[in-house]
Structures are given as structure tokens and as C-alpha cells.
KOLLUMSE-542803 format. One line per 3 residues: their letters; for each residue x, y, z of N, C-alpha, C. Coordinates in steps of 0.1 Angstrom, whole numbers, plus 5000, padded with zeros to 4 digits. Atoms other than C-alpha are relative to their C-alpha. Example, Ala and Ser with C-alpha at 12.3 -4.5 7.8 and 13.67 -1.06 7.14 Angstrom:
AS> 5009:4988:5000:5123:4955:5078:5009:5012:5000  4991:4989:5000:5137:4989:5071:4992:5011:5008 $
//
This chain:
XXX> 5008:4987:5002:5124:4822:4833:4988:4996:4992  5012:5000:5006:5087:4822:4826:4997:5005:4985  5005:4992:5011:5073:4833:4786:4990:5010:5007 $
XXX> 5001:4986:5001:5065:4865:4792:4986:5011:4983  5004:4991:5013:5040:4886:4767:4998:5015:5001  5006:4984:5000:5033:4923:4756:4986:5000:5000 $
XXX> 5016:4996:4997:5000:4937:4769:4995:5017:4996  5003:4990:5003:4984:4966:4757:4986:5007:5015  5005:4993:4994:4954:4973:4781:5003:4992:5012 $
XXX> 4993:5003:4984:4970:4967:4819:4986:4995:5011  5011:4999:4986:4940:4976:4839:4991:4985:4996  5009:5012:5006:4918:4948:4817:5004:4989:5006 $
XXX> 4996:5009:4998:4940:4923:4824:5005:4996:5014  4998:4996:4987:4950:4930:4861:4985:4994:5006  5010:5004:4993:4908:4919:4868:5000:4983:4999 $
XXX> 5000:5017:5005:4915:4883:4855:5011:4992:5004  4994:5011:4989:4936:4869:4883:5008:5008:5011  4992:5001:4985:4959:4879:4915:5011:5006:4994 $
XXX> 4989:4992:5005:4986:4907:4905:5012:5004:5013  4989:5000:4986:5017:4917:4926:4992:5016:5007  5007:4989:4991:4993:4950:4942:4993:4991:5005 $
XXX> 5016:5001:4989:4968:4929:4952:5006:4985:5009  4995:5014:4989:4994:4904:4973:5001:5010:5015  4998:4994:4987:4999:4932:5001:4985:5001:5007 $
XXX> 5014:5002:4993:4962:4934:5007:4990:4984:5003  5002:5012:4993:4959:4896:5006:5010:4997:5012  4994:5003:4989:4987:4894:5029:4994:5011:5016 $
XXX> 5004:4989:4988:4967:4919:5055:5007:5010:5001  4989:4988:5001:4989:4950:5049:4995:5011:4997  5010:4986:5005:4966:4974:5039:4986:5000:5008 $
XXX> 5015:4999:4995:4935:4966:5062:5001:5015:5010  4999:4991:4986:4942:4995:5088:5005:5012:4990  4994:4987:5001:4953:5024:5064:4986:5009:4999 $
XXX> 5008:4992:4996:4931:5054:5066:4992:5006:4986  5005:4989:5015:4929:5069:5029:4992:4986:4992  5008:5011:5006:4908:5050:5001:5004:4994:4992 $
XXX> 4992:5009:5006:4910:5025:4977:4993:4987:5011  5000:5012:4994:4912:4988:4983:5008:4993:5010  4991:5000:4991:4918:4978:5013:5000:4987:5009 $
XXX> 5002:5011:4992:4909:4942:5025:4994:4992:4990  5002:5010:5014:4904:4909:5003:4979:5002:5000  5014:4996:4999:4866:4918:5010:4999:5009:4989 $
XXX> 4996:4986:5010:4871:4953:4987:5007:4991:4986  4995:5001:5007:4894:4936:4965:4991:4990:4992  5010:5009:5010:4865:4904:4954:4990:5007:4996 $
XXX> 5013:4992:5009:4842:4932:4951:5000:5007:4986  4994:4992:5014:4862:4947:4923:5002:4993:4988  4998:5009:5015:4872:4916:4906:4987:4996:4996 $
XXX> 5016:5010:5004:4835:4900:4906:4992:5013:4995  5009:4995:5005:4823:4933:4893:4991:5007:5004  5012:4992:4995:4805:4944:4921:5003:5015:5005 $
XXX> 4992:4985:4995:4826:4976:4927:5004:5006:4986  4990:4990:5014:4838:5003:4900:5015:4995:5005  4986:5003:4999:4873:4998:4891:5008:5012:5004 $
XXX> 4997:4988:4993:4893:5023:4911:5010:5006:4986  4992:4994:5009:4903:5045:4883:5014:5008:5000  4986:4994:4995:4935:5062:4902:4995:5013:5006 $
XXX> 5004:4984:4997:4940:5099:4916:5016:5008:4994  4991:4991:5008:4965:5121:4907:5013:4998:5001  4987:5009:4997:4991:5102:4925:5003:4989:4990 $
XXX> 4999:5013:5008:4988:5071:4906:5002:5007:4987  5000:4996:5011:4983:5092:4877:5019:5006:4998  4987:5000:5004:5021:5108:4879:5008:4992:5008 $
XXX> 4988:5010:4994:5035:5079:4899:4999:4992:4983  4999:5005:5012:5029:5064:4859:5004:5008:4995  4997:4995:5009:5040:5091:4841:5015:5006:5006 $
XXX> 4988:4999:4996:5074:5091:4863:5006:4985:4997  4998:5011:5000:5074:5055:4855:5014:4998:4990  4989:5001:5009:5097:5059:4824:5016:5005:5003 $
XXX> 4990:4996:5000:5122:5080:4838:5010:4999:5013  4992:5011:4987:5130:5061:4872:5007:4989:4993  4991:5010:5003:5134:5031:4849:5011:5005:4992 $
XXX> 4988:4997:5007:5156:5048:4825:5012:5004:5011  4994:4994:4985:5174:5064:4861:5008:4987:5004  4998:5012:5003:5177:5028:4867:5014:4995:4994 $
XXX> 4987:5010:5008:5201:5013:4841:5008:5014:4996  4990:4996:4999:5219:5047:4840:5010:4998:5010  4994:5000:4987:5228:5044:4875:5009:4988:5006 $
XXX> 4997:5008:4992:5229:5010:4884:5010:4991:4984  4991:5002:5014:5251:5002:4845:5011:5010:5001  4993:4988:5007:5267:5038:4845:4996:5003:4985 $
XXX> 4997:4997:5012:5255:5037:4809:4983:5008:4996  5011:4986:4999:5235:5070:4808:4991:5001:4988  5008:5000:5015:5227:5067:4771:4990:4990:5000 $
XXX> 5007:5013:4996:5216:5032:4777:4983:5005:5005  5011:4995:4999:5189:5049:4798:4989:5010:4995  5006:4991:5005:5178:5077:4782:4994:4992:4988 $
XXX> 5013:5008:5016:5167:5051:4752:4988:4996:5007  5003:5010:4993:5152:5030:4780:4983:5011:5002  5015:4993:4991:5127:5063:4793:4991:5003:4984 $
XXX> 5007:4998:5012:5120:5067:4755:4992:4997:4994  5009:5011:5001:5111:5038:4746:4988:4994:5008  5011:5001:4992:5087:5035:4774:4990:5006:4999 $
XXX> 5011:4990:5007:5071:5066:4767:4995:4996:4986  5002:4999:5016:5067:5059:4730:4993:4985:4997  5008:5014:5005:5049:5022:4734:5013:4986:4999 $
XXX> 4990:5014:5000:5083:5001:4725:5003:4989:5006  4999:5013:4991:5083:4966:4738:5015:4995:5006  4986:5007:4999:5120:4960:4739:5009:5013:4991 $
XXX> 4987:4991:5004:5156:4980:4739:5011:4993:5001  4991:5005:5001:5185:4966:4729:5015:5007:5015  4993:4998:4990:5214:4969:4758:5011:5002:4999 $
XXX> 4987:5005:5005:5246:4961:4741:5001:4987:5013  4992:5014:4996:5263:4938:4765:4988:4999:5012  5011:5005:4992:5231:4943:4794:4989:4997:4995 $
XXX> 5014:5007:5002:5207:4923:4777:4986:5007:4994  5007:4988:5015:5177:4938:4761:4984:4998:5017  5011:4992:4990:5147:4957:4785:4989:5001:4993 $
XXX> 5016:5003:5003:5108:4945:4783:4998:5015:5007  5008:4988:4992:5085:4970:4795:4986:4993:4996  5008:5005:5006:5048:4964:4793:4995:4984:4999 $
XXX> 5004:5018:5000:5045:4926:4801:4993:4997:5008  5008:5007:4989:5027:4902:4816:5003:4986:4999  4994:5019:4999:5037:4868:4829:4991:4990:5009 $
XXX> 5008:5009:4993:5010:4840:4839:5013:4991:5004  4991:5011:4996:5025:4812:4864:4996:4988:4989  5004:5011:5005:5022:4781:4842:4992:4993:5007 $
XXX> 5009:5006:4992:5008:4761:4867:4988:5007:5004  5013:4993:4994:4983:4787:4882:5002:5011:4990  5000:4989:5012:4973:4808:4853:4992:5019:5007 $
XXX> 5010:4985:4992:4953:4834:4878:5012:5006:5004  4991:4992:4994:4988:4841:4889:5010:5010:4996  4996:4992:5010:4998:4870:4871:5011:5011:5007 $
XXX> 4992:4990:4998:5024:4898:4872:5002:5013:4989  4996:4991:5006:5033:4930:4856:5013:5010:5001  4986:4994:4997:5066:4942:4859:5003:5014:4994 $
XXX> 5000:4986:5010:5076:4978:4853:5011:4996:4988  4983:4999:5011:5111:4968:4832:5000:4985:5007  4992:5013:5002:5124:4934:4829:5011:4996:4992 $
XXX> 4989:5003:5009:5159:4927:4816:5005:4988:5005  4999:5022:5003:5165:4891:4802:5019:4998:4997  4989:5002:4999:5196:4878:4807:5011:4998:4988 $
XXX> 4989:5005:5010:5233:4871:4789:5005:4995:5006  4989:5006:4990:5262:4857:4800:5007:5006:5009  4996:4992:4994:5273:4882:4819:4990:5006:5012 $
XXX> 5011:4992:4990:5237:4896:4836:4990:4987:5006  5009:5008:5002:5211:4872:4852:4985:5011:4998  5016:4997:5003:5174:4878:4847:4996:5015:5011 $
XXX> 5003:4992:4987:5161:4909:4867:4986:5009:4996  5014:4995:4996:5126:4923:4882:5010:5019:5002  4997:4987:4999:5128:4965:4882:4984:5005:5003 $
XXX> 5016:5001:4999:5096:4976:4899:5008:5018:5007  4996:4982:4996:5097:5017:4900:4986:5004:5009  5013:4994:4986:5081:5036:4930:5000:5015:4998 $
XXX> 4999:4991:5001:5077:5072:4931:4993:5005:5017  5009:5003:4988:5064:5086:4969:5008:5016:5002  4998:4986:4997:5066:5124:4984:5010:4995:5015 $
XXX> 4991:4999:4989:5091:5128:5016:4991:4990:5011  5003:5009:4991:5066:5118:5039:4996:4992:5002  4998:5020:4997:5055:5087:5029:5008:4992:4996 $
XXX> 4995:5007:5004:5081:5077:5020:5012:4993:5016  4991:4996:4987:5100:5083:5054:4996:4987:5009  5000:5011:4993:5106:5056:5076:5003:5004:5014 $
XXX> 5000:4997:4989:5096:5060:5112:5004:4989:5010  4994:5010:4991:5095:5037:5141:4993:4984:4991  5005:5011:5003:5075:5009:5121:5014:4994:4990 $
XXX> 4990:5004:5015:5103:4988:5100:4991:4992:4990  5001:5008:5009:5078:4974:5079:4990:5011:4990  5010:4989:5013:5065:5007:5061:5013:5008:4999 $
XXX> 4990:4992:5004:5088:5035:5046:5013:4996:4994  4988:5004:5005:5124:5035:5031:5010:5005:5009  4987:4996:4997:5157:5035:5048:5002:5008:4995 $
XXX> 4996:4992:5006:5177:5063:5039:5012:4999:5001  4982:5002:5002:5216:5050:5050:5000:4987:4996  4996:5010:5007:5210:5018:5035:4992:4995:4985 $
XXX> 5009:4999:5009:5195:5000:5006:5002:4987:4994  4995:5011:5000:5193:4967:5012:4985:4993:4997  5014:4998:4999:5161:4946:5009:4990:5002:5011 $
XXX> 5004:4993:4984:5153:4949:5046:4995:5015:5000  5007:4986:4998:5148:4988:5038:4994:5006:4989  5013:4996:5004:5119:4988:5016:4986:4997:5007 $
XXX> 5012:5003:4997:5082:4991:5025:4997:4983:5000  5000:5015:5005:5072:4951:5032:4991:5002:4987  5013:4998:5008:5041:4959:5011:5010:4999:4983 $
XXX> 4989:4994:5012:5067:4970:4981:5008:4981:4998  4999:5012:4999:5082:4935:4992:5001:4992:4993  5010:5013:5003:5059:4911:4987:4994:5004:4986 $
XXX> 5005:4995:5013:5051:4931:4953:5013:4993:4992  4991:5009:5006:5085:4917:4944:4999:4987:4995  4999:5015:5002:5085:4883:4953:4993:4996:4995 $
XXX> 5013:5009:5004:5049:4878:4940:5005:5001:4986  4995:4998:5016:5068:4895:4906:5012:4988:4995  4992:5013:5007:5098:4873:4906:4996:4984:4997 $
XXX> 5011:5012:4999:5074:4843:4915:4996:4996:4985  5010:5000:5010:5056:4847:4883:5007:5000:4992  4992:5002:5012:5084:4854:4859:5009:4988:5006 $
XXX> 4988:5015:4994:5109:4828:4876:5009:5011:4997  4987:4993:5003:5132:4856:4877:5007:5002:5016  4996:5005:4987:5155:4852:4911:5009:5011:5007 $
XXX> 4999:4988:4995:5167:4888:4913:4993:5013:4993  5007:4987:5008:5150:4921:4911:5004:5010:5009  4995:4992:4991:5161:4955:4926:4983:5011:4996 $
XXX> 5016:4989:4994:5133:4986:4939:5008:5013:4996  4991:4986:5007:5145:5020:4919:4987:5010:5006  5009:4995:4993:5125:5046:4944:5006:5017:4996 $
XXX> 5000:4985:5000:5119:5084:4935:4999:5006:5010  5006:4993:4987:5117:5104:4971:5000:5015:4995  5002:4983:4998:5102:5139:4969:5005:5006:4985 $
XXX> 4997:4997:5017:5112:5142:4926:5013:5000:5006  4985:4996:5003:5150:5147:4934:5009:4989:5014  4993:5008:4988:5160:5117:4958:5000:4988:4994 $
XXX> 5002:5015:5009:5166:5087:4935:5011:4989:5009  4996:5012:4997:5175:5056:4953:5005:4986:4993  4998:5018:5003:5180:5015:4944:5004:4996:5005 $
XXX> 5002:5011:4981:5173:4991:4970:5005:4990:4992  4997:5015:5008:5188:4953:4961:5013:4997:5001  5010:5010:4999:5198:4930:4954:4991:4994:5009 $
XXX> 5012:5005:4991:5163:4915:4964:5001:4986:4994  5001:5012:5007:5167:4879:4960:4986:4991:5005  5007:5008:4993:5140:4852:4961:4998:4990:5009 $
XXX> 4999:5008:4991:5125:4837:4988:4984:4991:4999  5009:5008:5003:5105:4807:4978:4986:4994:5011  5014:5005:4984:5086:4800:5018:4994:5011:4999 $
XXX> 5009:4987:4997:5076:4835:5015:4990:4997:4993  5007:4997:5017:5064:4833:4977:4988:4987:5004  5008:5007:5000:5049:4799:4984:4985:5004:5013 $
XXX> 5010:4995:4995:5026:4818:5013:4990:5009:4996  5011:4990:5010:5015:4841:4990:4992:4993:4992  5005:5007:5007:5007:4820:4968:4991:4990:5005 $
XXX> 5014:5008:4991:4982:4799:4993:4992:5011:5005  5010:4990:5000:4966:4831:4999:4990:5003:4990  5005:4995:5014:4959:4841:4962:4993:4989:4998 $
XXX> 5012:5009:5004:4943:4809:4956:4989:4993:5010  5009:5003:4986:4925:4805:4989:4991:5015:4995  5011:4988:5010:4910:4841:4970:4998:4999:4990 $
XXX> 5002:4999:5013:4911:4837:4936:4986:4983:5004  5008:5010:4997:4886:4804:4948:4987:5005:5005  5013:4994:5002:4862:4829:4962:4995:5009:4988 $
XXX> 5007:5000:5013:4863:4845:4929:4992:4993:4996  5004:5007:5009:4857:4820:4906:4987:4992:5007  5009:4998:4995:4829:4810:4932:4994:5005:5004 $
XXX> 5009:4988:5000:4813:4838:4936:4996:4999:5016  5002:5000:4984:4819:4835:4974:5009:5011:5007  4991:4991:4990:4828:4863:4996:5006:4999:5010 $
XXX> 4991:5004:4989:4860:4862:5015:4996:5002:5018  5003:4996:4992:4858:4863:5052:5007:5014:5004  4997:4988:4996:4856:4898:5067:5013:5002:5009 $
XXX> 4985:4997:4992:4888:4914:5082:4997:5009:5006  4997:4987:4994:4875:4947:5095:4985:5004:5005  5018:4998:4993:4842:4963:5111:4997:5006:4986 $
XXX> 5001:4998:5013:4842:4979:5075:4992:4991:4992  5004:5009:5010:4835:4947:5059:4990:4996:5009  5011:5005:4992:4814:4935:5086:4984:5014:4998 $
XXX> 5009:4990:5005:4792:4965:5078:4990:4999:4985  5000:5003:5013:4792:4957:5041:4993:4990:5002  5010:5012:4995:4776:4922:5048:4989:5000:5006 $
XXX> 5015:4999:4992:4750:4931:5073:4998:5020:5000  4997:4991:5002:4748:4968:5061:4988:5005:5013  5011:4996:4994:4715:4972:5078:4991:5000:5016 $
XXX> 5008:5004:4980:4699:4972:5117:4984:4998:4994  5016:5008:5004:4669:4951:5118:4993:5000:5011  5008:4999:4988:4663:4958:5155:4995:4985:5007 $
XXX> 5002:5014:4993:4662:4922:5164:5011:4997:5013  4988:4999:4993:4679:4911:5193:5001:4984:4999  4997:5014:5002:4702:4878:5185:5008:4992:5010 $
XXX> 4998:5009:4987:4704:4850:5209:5012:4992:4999  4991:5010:5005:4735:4831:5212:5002:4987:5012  4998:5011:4987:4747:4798:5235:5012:4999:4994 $
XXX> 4989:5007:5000:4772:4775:5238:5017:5009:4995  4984:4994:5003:4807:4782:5218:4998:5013:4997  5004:4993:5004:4792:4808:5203:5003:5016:5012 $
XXX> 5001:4994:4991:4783:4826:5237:5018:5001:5009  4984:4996:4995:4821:4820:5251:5006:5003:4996  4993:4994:5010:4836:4834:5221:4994:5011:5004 $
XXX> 5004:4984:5000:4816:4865:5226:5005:5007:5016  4997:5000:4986:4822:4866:5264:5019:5001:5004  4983:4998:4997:4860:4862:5259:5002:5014:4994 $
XXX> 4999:4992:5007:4861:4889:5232:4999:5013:5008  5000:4987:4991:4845:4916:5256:5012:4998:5013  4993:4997:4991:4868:4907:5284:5012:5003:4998 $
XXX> 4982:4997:5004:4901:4910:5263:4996:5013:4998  5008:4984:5003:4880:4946:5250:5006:5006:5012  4994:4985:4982:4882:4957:5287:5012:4998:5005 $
XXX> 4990:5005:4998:4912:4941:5291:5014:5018:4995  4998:4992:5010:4927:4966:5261:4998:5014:5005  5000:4986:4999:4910:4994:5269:5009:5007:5015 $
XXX> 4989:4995:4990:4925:4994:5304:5012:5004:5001  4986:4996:5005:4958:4994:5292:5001:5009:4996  5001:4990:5005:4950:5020:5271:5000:5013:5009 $
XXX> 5002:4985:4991:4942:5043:5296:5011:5005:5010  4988:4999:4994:4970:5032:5314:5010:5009:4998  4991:4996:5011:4993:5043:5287:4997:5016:4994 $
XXX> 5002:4985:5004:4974:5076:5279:5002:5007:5013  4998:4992:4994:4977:5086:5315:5014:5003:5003  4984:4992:4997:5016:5087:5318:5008:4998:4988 $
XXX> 4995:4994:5014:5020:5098:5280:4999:5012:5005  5004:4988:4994:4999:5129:5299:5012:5006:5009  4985:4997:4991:5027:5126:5326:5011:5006:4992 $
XXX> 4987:4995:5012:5055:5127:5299:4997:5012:4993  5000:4984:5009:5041:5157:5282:5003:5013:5011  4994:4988:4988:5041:5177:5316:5014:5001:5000 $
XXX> 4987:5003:4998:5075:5167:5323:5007:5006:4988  4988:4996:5014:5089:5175:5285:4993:5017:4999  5005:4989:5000:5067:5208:5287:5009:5008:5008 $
XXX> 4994:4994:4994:5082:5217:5315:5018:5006:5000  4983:4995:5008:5121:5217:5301:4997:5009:4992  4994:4989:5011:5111:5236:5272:4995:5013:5009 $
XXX> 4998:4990:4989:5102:5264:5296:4994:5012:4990  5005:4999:5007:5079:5275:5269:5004:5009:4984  4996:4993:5012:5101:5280:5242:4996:4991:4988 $
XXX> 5006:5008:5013:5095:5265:5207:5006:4986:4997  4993:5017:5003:5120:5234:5204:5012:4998:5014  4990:5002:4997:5143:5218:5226:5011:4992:4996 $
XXX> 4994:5008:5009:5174:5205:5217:5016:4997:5007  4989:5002:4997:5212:5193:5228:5006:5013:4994  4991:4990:5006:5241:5215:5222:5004:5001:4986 $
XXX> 4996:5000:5011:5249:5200:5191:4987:5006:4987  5012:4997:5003:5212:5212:5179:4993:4989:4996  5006:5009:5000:5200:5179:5176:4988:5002:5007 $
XXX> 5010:4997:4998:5162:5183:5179:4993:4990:5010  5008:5011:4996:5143:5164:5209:4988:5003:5003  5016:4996:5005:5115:5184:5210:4996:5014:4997 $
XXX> 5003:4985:5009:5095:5210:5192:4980:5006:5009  5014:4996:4994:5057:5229:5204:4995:5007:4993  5010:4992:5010:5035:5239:5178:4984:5006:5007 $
XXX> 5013:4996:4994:4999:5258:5183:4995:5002:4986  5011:4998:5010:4973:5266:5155:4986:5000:5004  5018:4993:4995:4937:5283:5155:4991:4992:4993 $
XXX> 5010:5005:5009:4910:5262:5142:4986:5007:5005  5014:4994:5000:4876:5275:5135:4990:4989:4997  5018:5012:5000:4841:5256:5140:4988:5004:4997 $
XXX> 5012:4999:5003:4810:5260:5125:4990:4994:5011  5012:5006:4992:4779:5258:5150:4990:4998:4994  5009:5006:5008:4752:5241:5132:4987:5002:5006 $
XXX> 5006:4999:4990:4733:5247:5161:4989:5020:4994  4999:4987:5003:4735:5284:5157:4997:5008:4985  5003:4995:5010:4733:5283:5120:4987:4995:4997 $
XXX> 5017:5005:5005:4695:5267:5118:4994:5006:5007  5005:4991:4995:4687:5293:5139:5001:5014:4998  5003:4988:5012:4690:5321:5115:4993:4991:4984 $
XXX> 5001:5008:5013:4670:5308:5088:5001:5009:4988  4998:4994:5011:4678:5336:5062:5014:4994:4993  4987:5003:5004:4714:5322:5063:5001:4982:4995 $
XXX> 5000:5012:5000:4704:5286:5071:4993:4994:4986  5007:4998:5008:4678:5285:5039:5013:5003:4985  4990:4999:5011:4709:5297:5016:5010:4991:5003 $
XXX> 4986:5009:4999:4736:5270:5026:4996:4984:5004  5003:5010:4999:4715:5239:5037:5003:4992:4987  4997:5006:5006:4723:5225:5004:5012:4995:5002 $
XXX> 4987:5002:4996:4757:5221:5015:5002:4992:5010  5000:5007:4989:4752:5201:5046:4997:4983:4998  5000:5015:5000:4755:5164:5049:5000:4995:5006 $
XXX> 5003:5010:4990:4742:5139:5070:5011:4991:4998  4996:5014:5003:4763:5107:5076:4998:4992:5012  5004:5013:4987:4757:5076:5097:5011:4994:5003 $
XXX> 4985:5000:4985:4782:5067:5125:4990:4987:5003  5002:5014:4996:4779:5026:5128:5013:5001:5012  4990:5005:4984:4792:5020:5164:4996:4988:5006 $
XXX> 5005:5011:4994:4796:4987:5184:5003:4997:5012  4999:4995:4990:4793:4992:5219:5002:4980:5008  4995:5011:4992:4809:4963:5240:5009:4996:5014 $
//
């Protein structure tokens, strides 16, 4: 097991090397989500080198931390039985205390931070860490907090949480690889996932044991980035996003290409139309299938087996549109609400 220290400011210390949040967006896990934040190693050297504000949280982050104490305390009641145990555990969290005595489970960090010896950029922050006796080994405790529906596991297995098991297979990968990169760093070789669903659905996923091929991939990521840090070189783009960010500007030139250059670009558009044909393929006998399931429900609201098992439902809803058109052609009205209107620019790449 790694030395370990107490840290007082987190966020400070989180810009001065490669943390277990910022291994899902080095591993590509976060380039395609829709909401904001950091979302591609592009985003994430903009933040460490300073060229980005530090994303201060939202209201989420704000009580997924102020639920922090009482999942971990949830924690060593549940997964000990010893209730009292916990209730010190959420106390002491709240109240600043570095360490709680356990009796016979060992005694509970909070508040740490563990550099790899070898790679000092390779840092971790563990919510709860309890250090071993003769009886417990070493263990990572990384608390989650998430509302019903993201927490819900659909057809992807590598987002959401099981809900009949609770194994490490049925956490988010993202959540994962937040492990391994944590037990990595402390040398600790089990850690369990204590997950809040919806405030009143308390889980614990685990044992999560280490897997050193994984960890050592991560760890040729982080230093294949932490390298454009410390050289003040920006990673290669992942997304039209970042490619945006680099050449933010149209210069109206038109750029000539040859050789490999030109057959790379020439393969690119043919797999394009390749893609989109499929696509269309695929969207016209989804269309088929909707006739077809429309037609059983026989326009009632859900259909469903005997046993009422739900296979399908038909919702409607009224939306209303503003004509913009319509409104700059009253200008008593247009003249009082123009402040309100906002242009934005729509980068498209037509191929």
C-alpha cells in the first residue's frame, strides 16, 4: 500500500496531475455525451494548462458531495453490520476528521491523496479508504450518488447500474476505470462502489478486484497526456468539437491535397456514404416497425401481455413555436423582446 496524505484543498490539487475522473475521458468514454463539462483529452489540457476556467460543478456535483458522507457511513453500516461504526464514519466526514477508529475494521481515511511513486502526476483521491488489520485487507470506497434515470441500465452494458446484481460487471465502465486508476495509485487490490439511486435505493457493487493490464493501459494514456501537459502541446482532436477549437475560424481558402493525404480523404467520404446508406436503410423499416406495433395497439395507450408486462406505450404532447419571422414583423412587439434573441453559428461539414 502506497503513503497516502491528508489534503485540504481537492480541486487545487486535482490540476497537478491525472486523477481517477479524468481516466474515463482519457480512455474515450465521455467524447459523445451531450450535456457539458469535460469531455475529450482536448477539454481536459485546456483546463489543466489554464486555458479554460476550472469547471466549478452544478447542483449535481454540489449534492452528489454533500451525500458523500452519508453513502460512506451507509457503507460500513451495511457492508460490517456495525451501524454505529457508520454513523461516526458520516460525522467525521462532515466535521473535517482525517481518520476513525473501527475497532476490529481498521481505521477510515477520508480526504486523501495518493501520488504513484514512480509517476508522481499519477494521483488519486479516494472518497473513504480503510487500511488494513489482520482480519480486513486494504480497501478503495468510491461513493456515487445518480437520480433513477441515470442511473438505469438500458441496452448499453457499459453505462448504468444493474439492479439484480452487484458484481463489478454491473457498474458504469466510466465508474470502473475510476476504480482501477484509484486502486492503482494507492496499491490497494480491493475496492467496492456504494451507489445512492434516486436518495432511497442504496446499493454496493464488489468486490472490485485489480486488474493490472487494464491499469497499466490507463496508465500509458495518462502519460501519453500528462506529456502534452508538461509540453504545452495539444492532444490530438477526438471530435468535430475539438477540430473546431483548433481551426475555430473559415478563411475561405480552398486547401489542396495529393497523394496519401487525398486517399485518406477519398476513403473517408466513401465509408460516409457508405454509413449513411445504412442508415437510411435502418430508418426505413424502424418506420415499417412502428406501422406494424401501431397497428396492434389499435390506438390505445399501452400494449401489454396478460400478465401486464408492458411492450408498448403511445404518448402525444403539444409543443408551441415561436415564428421569428412573424415576430419582426410587428415591430412594437419585436423592439420590446429583441434583447432576448440570440444568434448562434451552426459549423457544418458537408461531405
Amino acid at each position: 500500500m502506497n503513503n497516502f496524505t491528508q489534503i485540504g484543498d481537492f480541486h487545487g490539487e486535482r490540476a497537478k496531475g491525472v486523477g481517477s475522473s479524468d481516466i474515463p475521458v482519457l480512455m474515450g468514454l465521455t467524447k459523445h455525451y451531450t450535456g457539458g463539462g469535460i469531455k475529450t483529452p482536448l477539454d481536459l489540457w485546456e483546463a489543466k494548462t489554464g486555458r479554460s476556467e476550472r469547471w466549478s460543478g452544478n447542483q449535481k456535483t454540489f449534492f452528489g458531495n454533500e451525500l458523500e458522507p452519508i453513502i460512506c457511513g451507509a457503507f460500513i453500516g451495511r457492508h460490517f453490520g456495525d451501524y454505529k461504526a457508520g454513523r461516526r464514519v458520516k460525522v467525521d466526514k462532515i466535521t473535517g476528521k482525517s481518520a476513525t477508529d473501527l475497532l476490529i475494521h481498521g481505521t477510515v481515511h477520508h480526504t486523501t491523496e495518493c501520488r504513484m511513486p514512480e509517476y508522481p502526476w499519477a494521483l488519486a483521491h479516494a472518497d473513504m479508504i480503510i487500511t488494513p488489520t489482520d482480519d480486513l485487507d486494504a480497501t478503495v470506497v468510491e461513493g456515487k450518488s445518480h437520480s433513477f434515470f441515470a442511473a438505469r441500465r438500458r441496452d448499453d452494458p457499459n453505462k448504468g447500474y444493474e439492479d439484480k446484481s452487484n458484481t463489478a460487471d454491473d457498474i458504469p465502465l466510466s465508474v470502473w476505470c475510476q476504480v482501477q486508476w484509484q486502486m492503482m495509485c494507492y496499491d490497494i487490490p480491493t475496492a467496492y462502489v456504494a451507489a445512492l439511486i434516486d436518495t432511497n435505493d442504496f446499493r454496493i457493487y464488489g468486490p472490485i478486484k485489480s486488474q493490472p493490464r487494464q491499469q497499466e493501459k490507463m496508465l500509458a494514456r495518462g502519460q501519453l497526456f500528462w506529456n502534452c501537459v508538461e509540453e504545452d502541446r495539444p492532444p490530438k482532436p477526438e471530435t468535430w468539437g475539438d477540430v473546431l477549437k483548433i481551426f475555430p475560424d473559415m478563411t475561405g481558402e480552398t486547401v489542396i491535397i495529393s497523394g496519401d493525404m487525398l486517399d485518406g480523404a477519398l476513403k473517408i467520404k466513401d465509408e460516409a456514404k457508405h454509413e449513411r446508406a445504412k442508415k437510411s436503410k435502418i430508418d426505413k423499416r424502424l418506420k415499417e416497425l412502428q406501422t406494424a406495433m401501431g397497428l396492434l395497439l389499435q390506438g390505445g395507450d399501452v400494449l401489454s401481455d396478460m400478465e401486464g408486462q408492458q411492450i408498448a406505450s403511445r404518448s402525444s404532447f403539444d409543443r408551441q413555436n415561436l415564428s421569428l419571422k412573424d415576430l419582426v414583423g410587428n415591430k412594437w412587439i419585436y423592439s420590446r423582446v429583441k434583447k432576448y434573441i440570440k444568434s448562434i453559428t451552426i459549423n457544418k461539414l458537408n461531405f
